[in-house]
C-alpha positions in Angstrom: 0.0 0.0 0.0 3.0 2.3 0.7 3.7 4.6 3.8 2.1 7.7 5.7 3.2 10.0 8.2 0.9 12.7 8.9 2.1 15.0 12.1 -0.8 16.6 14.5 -0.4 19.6 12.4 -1.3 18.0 9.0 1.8 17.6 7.3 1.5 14.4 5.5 4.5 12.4 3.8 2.9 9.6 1.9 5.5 7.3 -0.1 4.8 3.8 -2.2 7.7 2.0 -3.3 7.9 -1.0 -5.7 9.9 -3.3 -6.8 9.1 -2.9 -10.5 8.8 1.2 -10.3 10.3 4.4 -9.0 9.4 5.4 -5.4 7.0 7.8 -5.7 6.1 10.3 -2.9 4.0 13.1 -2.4 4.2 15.6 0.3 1.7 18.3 1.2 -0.6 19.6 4.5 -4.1 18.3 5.4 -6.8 20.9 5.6 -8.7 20.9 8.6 -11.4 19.1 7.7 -8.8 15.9 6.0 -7.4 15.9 9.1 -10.4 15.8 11.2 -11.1 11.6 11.1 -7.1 11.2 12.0 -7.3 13.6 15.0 -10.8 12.1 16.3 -9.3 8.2 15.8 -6.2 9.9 17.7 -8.7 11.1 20.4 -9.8 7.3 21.3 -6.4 5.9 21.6 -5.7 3.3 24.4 -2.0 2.4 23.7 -1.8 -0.1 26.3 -4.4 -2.1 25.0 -2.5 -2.6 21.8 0.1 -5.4 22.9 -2.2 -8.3 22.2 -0.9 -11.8 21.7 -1.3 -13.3 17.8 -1.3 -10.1 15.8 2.3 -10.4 14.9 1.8 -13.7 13.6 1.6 -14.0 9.6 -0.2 -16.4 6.9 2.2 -17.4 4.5 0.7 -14.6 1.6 -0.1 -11.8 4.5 0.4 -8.3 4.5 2.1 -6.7 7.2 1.8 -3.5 8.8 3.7 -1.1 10.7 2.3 1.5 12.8 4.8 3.7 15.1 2.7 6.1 17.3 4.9 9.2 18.3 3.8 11.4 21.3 5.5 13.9 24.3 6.4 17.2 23.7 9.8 16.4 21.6 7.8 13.2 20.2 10.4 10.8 21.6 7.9 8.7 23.0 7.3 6.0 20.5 4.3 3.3 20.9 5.2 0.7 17.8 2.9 -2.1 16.7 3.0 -4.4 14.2 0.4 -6.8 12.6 -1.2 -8.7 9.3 -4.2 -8.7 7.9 -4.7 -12.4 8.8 -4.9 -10.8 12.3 -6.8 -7.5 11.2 -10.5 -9.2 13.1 -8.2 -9.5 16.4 -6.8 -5.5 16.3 -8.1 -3.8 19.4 -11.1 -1.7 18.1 -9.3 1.8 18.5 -6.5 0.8 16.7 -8.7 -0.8 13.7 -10.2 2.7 13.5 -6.8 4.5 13.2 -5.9 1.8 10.8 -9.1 2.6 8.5 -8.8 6.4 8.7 -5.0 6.6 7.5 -5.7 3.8 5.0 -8.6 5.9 3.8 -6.5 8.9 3.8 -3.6 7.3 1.7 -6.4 6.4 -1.2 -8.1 9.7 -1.4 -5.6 12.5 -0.3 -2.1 11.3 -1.1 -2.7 9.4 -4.4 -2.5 6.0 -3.0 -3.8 2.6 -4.2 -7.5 2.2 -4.4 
């Protein structure tokens, strides 16, 4: 699907690389009401109840993803989770809805894969 990194402010990196193609990336800032779903699935966050057993674990043809959750006023606080789609039903609901929005958000504001 390719990567994101959108910042509380709205400044969104997405990037796609592929083995066959040149990385591509766009760069740009949300407008309030893009970043809007992103801040509200922010807003319902409950890091600790994202180290579940069995979502790290893959199907032979599953995606992965990465998600690295920065916070603190110098943003060194890092909250990392990994996961595949084999395991998507077991994600913790607040996570699932992050997941969604910045999956969304990739399709329809940065150019990414439908």
């Amino acid at each position: 699907m390719g990567n994101i990194a959108v910042t509380s402010e709205g400044k969104c990196t997405y990037y796609q690389n592929n083995r066959d193609q040149v990385k591509s990336m766009v760069t740009g800032t949300l407008n309030a009401r893009q970043l809007q779903p992103i801040k509200d699935a922010v807003a319902q966050l409950d890091l600790k109840g994202w180290n579940k057993p069995g979502l790290n674990v893959a199907a032979p043809d599953a995606f992965g993803y990465k998600l690295e959750f920065r916070t603190g006023a110098d943003l060194k606080e890092l909250t990392p989770i990994q996961w595949y789609d084999n395991a998507a039903d077991q994600l913790p609901a607040d996570l699932k809805r992050l997941s969604v929005v910045l999956e969304e958000t990739m399709k329809t504001r940065c150019g990414g894969p439908s």
